[in-house]
C-alpha positions in Angstrom: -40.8 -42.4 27.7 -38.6 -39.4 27.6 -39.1 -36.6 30.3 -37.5 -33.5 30.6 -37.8 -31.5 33.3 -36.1 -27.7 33.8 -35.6 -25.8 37.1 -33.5 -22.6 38.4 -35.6 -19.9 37.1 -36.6 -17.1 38.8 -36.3 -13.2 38.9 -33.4 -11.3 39.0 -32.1 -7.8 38.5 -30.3 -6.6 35.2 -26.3 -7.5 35.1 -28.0 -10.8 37.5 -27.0 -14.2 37.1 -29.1 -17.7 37.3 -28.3 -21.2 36.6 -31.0 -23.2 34.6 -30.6 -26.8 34.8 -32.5 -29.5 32.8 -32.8 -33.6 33.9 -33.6 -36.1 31.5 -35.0 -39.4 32.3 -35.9 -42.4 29.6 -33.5 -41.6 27.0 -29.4 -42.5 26.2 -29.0 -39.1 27.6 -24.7 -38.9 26.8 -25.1 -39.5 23.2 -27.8 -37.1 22.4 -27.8 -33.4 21.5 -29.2 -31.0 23.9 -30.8 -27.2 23.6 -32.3 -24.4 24.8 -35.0 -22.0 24.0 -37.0 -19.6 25.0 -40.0 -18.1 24.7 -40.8 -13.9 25.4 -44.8 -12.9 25.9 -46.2 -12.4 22.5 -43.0 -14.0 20.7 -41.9 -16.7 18.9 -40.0 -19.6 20.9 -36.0 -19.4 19.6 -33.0 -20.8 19.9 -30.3 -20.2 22.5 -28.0 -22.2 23.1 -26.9 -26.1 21.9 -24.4 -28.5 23.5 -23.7 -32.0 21.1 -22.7 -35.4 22.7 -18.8 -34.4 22.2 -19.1 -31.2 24.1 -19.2 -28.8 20.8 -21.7 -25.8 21.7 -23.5 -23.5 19.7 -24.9 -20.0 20.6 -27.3 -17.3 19.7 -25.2 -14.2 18.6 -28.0 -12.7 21.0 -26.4 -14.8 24.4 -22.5 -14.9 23.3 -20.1 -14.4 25.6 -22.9 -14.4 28.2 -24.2 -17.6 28.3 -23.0 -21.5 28.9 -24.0 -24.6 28.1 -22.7 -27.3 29.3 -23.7 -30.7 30.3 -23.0 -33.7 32.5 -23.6 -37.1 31.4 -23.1 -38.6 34.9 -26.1 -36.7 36.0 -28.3 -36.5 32.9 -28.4 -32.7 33.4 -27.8 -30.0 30.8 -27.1 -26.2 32.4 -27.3 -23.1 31.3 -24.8 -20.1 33.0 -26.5 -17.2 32.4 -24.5 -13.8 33.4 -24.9 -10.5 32.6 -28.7 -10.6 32.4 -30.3 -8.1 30.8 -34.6 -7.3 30.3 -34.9 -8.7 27.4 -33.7 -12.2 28.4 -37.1 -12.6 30.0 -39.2 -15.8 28.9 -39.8 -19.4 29.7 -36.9 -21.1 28.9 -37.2 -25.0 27.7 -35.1 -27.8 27.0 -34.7 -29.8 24.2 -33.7 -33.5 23.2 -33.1 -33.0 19.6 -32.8 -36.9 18.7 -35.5 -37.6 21.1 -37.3 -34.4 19.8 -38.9 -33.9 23.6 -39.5 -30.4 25.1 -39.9 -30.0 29.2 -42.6 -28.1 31.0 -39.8 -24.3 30.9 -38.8 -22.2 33.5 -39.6 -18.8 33.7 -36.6 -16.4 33.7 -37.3 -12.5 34.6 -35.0 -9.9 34.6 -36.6 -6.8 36.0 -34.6 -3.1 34.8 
């Protein structure tokens, strides 16, 4: 059984950083795709950000050129760099396994103003 499970939230002040990370156990984790969403109060959940098996990454025109993805196979870990944080960032943030099509528990991310 695939598990995903996120950590590294927390709350932080506007123009903050954090570090999400998310661990995978049960899967092939090095050949599989890998995302992240979130989800504000009252909102839809939406994508963020995507890393594929060969390192290609895909961003939210919302996040660019302040977020990272990036993963490491040894570890079974996706991260995501998060810099420049601003209040509207705030939500629980999951990960996703697109080919195993498993979502962990999130993390809650708050950026206070």
């Amino acid at each position: 059984q695939v598990r995903l499970v996120e950590s590294g939230g927390g709350l932080v002040q506007a123009g903050g950083s954090l570090r999400l990370s998310c661990t995978a156990s049960g899967s092939i984790f090095r050949i599989n795709s890998m995302g992240w969403f979130r989800q504000a109060p009252g909102k839809q959940r939406e994508f963020v950000a995507l890393i594929s098996s060969g390192q290609n990454t895909n961003y939210a025109d919302s996040v660019k050129g302040r977020f990272t993805i990036s993963r490491d196979n040894a570890k079974n870990t996706v991260y995501l760099q998060m810099n420049s944080l601003k209040p509207e960032d705030t939500g629980v943030y999951y990960c996703k396994d697109y080919v195993e099509g498993t979502w962990g528990q999130g993390t809650q991310v708050t950026v206070s103003s």
